[in-house]
N, C-alpha and C positions, 0 to 999 in steps of 0.2 A: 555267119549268123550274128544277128546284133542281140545282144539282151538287153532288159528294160528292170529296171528296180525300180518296185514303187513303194516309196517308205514314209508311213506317217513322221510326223516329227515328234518329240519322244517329252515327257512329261513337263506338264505346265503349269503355274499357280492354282488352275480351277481344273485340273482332269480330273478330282474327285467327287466333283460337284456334278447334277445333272442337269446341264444347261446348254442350250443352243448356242454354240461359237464356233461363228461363220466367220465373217471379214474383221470381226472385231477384234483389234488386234491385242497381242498378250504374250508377256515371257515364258520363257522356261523357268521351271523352278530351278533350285537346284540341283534336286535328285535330276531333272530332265538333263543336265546340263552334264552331269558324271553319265548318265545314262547316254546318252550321245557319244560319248568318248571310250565307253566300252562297245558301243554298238562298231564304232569307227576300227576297232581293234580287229572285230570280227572281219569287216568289209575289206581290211586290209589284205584278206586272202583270196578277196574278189576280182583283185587287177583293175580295180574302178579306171574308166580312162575320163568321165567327163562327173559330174557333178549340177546340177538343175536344181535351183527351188522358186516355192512360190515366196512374196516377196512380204511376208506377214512375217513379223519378230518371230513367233517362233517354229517356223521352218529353217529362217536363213540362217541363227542360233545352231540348231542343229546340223547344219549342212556344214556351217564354217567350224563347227568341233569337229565332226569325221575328217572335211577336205584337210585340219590340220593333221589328221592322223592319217590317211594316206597319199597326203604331197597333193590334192588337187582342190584346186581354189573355184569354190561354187560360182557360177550366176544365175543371178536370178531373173523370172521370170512372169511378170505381173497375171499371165493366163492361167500360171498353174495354183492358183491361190485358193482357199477353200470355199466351198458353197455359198451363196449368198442367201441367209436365211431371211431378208427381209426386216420386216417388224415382228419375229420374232428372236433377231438375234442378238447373241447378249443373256437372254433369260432364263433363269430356272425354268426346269418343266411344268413346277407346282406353279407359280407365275404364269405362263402358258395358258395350262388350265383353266386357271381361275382368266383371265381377259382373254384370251384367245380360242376358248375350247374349239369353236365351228372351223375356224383356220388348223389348227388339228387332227380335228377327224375326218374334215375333206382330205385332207394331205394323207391320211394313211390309207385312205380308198383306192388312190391312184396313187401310190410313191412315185411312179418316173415320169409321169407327167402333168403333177399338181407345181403350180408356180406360185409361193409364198408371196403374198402383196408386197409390193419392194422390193423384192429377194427373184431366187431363180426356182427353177426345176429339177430335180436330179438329170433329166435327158439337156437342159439347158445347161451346167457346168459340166458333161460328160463333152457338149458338142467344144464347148471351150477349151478345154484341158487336153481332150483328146487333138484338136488343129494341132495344138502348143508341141505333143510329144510324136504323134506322127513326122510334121516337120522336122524336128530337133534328130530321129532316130534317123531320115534318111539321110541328114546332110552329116551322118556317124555311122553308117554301115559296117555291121563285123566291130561294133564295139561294145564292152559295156559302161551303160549310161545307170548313175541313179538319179531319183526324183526324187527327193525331200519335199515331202505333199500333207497334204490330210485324209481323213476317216473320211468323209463325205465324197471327194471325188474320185476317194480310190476303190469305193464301191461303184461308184457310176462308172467307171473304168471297167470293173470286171462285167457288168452290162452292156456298153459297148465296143469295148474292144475285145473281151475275150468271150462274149456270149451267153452269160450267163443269165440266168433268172434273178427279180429281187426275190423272188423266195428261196431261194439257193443262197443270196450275198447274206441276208437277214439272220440263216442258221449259223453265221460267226460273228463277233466281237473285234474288233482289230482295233487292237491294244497300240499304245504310244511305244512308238518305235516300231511296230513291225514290217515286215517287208514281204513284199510278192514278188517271187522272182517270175519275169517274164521271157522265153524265146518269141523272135521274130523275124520267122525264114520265109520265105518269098511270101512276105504280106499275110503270111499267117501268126495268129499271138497266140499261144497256148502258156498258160500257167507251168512253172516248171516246178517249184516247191511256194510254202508260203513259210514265217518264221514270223510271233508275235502272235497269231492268230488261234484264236481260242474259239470251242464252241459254245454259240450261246444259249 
């Protein structure tokens, strides 16, 4: 059985702000950066054999604090990078709002398959992300792999790889650093626990 971790990357200059950030890229703060290295602590009882991130600062940030705490040295991954929100990414909500409200409200109509002008779709970075770890999991069978990811495509994740509803993904929060632990036995992915995950 292979297993799959899917782990946001863990606190950043703006995680307290509410703003669209997608491809744009941005540190960890500090807290992120101690936060990463006690997350590392934990994984260390996970037997990690591989390490995956997407290739925005602060994913690979977090991936190369855990890989220094359980001996495994990340690579990264340009597929697995987070959402591409278009013109609106970068921006407060209130921002939004006020220049973008139609862009908006179309998008909450249809969440997985409205495509942000510039940007993508949730089913457009699920089909991305998902080639990326599909690939990566068979050519690692019967191992465990983590992904050092984001919020956005690890909801489109449990969309379409584990089947879920966005009205189902929507009733949680999935806070900086959390993880979804996944199995994946003959081509089935079933959630095994979640850790970071709050409801919202």
């Amino acid at each position: 059985m292979t297993r799959i971790i899917l782990m946001r990357h863990t606190k950043t200059v703006y995680t307290h702000e509410d703003r669209f950030v997608g491809v744009t890229d941005l540190p960890l703060s500090q807290e992120g950066v101690e936060q990463a290295r006690e997350i590392g602590r934990k994984l260390a009882e996970e037997g990690i054999d591989r390490i995956y991130c997407s290739d925005l600062s602060r994913a690979v940030r977090t991936a190369e604090e855990i890989g220094n705490v359980v001996g495994v040295r990340p690579e990264r991954i340009k597929e697995l990078r987070e959402m591409n929100f278009g013109v609106l990414d970068g921006m407060l909500k209130s921002e939004v709002m006020e220049k973008h409200r139609d862009i908006y409200q179309a998008r909450g109509k249809d969440m997985w398959n409205f495509r942000i002008p510039g940007g993508e779709s949730y089913r457009d970075a699920a089909e991305r992300v998902e080639r990326a770890i599909r690939k990566i999991a068979k050519e690692n069978e019967g191992k465990t792999l983590l992904f050092v990811i984001h919020a956005s495509v690890i909801k489109a994740l449990l969309r379409s790889m584990v089947g879920w509803s966005m009205e189902r993904i929507k009733r949680f929060r999935y806070l900086p650093g959390c993880r979804i632990y996944l199995k994946n036995e003959n081509n089935s992915i079933e959630v095994e626990r979640m850790e970071g995950v709050e409801h919202a």
